[in-house]
C-alpha positions in Angstrom: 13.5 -23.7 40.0 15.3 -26.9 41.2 17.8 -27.2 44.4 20.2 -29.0 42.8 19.7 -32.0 39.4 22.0 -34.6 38.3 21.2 -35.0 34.5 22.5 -38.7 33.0 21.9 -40.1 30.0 21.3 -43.8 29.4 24.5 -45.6 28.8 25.6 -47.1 25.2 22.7 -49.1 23.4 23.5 -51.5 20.5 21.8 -49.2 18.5 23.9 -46.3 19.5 26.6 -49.0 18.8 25.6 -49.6 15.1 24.7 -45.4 15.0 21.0 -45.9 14.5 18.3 -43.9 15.8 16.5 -44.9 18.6 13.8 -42.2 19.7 11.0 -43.6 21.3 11.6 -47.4 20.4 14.4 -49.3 22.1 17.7 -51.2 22.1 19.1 -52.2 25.2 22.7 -51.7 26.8 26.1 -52.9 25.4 28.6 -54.2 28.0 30.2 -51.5 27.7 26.6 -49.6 28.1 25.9 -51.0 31.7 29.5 -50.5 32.7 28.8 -46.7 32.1 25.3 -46.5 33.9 26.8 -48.4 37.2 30.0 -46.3 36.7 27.6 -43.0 36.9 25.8 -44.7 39.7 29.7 -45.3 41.9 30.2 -41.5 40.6 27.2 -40.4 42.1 27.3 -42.4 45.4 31.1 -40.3 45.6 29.7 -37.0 45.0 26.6 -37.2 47.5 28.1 -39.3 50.5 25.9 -39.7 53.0 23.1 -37.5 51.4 22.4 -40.0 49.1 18.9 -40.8 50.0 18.0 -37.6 49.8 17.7 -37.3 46.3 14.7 -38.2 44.5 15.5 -40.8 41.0 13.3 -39.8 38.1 14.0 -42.1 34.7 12.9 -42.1 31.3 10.3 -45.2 31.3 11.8 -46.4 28.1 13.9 -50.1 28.1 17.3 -48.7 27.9 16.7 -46.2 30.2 15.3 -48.4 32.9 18.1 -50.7 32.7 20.8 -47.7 33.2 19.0 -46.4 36.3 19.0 -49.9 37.8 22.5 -50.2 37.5 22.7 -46.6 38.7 21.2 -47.6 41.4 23.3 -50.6 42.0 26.5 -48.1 41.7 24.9 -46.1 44.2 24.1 -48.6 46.8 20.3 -48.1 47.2 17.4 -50.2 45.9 15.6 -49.5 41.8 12.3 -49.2 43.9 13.2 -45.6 44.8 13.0 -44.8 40.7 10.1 -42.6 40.0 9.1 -43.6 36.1 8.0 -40.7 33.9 7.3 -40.3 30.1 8.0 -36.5 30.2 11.9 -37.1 30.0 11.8 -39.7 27.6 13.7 -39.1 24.2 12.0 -37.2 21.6 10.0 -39.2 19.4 11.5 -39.6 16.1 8.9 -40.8 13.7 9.7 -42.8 10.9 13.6 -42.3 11.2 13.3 -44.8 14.3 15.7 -47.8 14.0 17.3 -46.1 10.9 21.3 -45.8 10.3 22.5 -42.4 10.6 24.3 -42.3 7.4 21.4 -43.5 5.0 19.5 -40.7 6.6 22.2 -38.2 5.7 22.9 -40.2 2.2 19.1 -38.8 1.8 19.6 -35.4 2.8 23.2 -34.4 2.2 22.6 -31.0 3.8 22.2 -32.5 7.6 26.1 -33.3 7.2 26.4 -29.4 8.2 23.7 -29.3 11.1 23.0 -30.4 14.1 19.1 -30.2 14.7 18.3 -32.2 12.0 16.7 -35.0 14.0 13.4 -32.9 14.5 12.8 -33.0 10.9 11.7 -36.6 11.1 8.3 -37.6 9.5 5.5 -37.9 12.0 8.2 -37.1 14.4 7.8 -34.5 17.6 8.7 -31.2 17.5 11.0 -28.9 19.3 7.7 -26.7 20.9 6.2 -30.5 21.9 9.5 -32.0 23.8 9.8 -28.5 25.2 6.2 -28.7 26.5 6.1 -31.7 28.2 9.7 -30.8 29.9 8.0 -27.1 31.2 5.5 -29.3 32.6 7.8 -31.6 34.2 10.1 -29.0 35.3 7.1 -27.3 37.1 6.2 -30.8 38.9 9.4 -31.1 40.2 10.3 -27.7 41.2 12.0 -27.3 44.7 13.6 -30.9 45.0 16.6 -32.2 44.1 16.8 -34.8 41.9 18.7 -37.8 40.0 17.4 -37.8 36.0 18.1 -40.4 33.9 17.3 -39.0 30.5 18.4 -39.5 26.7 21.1 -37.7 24.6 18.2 -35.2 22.4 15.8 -34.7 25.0 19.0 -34.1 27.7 20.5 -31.6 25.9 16.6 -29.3 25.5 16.3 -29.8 28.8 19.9 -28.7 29.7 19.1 -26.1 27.6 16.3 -24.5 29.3 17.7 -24.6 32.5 20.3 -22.4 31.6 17.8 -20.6 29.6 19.5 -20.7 26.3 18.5 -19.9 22.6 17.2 -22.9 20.8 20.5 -22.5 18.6 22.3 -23.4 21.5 20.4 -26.7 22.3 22.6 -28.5 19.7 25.7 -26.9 20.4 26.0 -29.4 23.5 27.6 -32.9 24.7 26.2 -35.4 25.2 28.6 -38.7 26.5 27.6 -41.4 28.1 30.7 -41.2 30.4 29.7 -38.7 32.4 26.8 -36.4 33.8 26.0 -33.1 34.2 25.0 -31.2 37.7 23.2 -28.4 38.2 22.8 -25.9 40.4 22.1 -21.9 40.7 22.1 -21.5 36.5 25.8 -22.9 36.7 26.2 -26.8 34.7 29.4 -28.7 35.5 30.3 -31.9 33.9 31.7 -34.4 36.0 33.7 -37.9 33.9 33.1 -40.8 35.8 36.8 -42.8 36.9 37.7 -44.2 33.8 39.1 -47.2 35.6 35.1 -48.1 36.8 34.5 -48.6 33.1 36.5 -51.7 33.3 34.9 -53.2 36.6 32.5 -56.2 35.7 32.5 -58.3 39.0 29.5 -56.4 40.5 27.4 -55.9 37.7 23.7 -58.0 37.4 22.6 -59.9 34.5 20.1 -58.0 32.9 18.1 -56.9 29.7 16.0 -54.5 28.7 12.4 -54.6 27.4 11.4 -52.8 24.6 
């Protein structure tokens, strides 16, 4: 369905920080966080060379999201206008649970301690069939090209998933760091680290924030 895709997801928030859930609200980068999205973004710019503007930037509209595929794009030498915004690879929406601490949610419900799906349990939350929806329809959109996606860590891993046409089982089977990002091409998914050393560069990163 695609050329090629270059799946990233949004570097380290201070919620992910303080291990609450985020969904569709927001919490914006750590410095550690915008370290990793313009680390991705040098990664990137290594891997594509002189091809680099021919790949199409398509990010999550959500704060944390747009920061990381700013810096991205810092990393990568080319201008945020290039970003193409859309709600379809946002994170899944998780309902009540949003802003909550992981643990009091498992304190709750001491049987999520042995499973991984059990963020699309949330009250008033979105279901596996409706993120998988609105990524078919996406995925249809965008057939044919190849393209940058900065996503999120639950909606990344579904949409990871149906490339490689997997079992819903598998879906939470999966990684997903902050450190690194996935490429894809002909049904095969590689993981590329970024240079741990870029983790530590700080001289050529913007002030920013992110909006909620």
């Amino acid at each position: 369905m695609f050329a090629e895709i270059y799946l990233l997801r949004h570097g380290q928030t201070h919620f992910n920080a303080e291990r609450r859930l985020q969904g569709q609200c927001n919490s914006p980068l750590t410095a550690l966080g915008q370290r990793q999205a313009f680390a991705m973004g040098k990664t990137l710019a290594k891997q594509l060379g002189s091809q680099v503007n021919q790949w199409q930037i398509v990010s999550s509209p959500l704060g944390r999201t747009k920061q990381t595929s700013e810096l991205v794009c810092r990393g990568m030498g080319i201008s945020a206008k290039q970003v193409i915004y859309d709600a379809r690879v946002q994170e899944v929406g998780l309902g009540d649970w949003e802003h909550e601490q992981i643990e009091q949610i498992v304190k709750r419900h001491p049987a999520f301690a042995a499973r991984n799906d059990w963020y699309l349990e949330a009250p008033n939350g979105e279901s596996l069939a409706q993120v998988q929806t609105r990524l078919r329809q996406w995925l249809e959109d965008y057939q044919g090209q190849k393209l940058i996606v900065v996503s999120h860590g639950l909606t990344g891993m579904i949409l990871k998933a149906m490339l490689m046409e997997q079992d819903d089982e598998q879906i939470w089977l999966q990684e997903r760091p902050q450190d690194a990002l996935f490429h894809y091409r002909d049904k095969q998914l590689t993981k590329i680290a970024v240079d741990a050393s870029l983790l530590h560069e700080t001289a050529e990163l913007p002030t920013m924030s992110a909006s909620a």
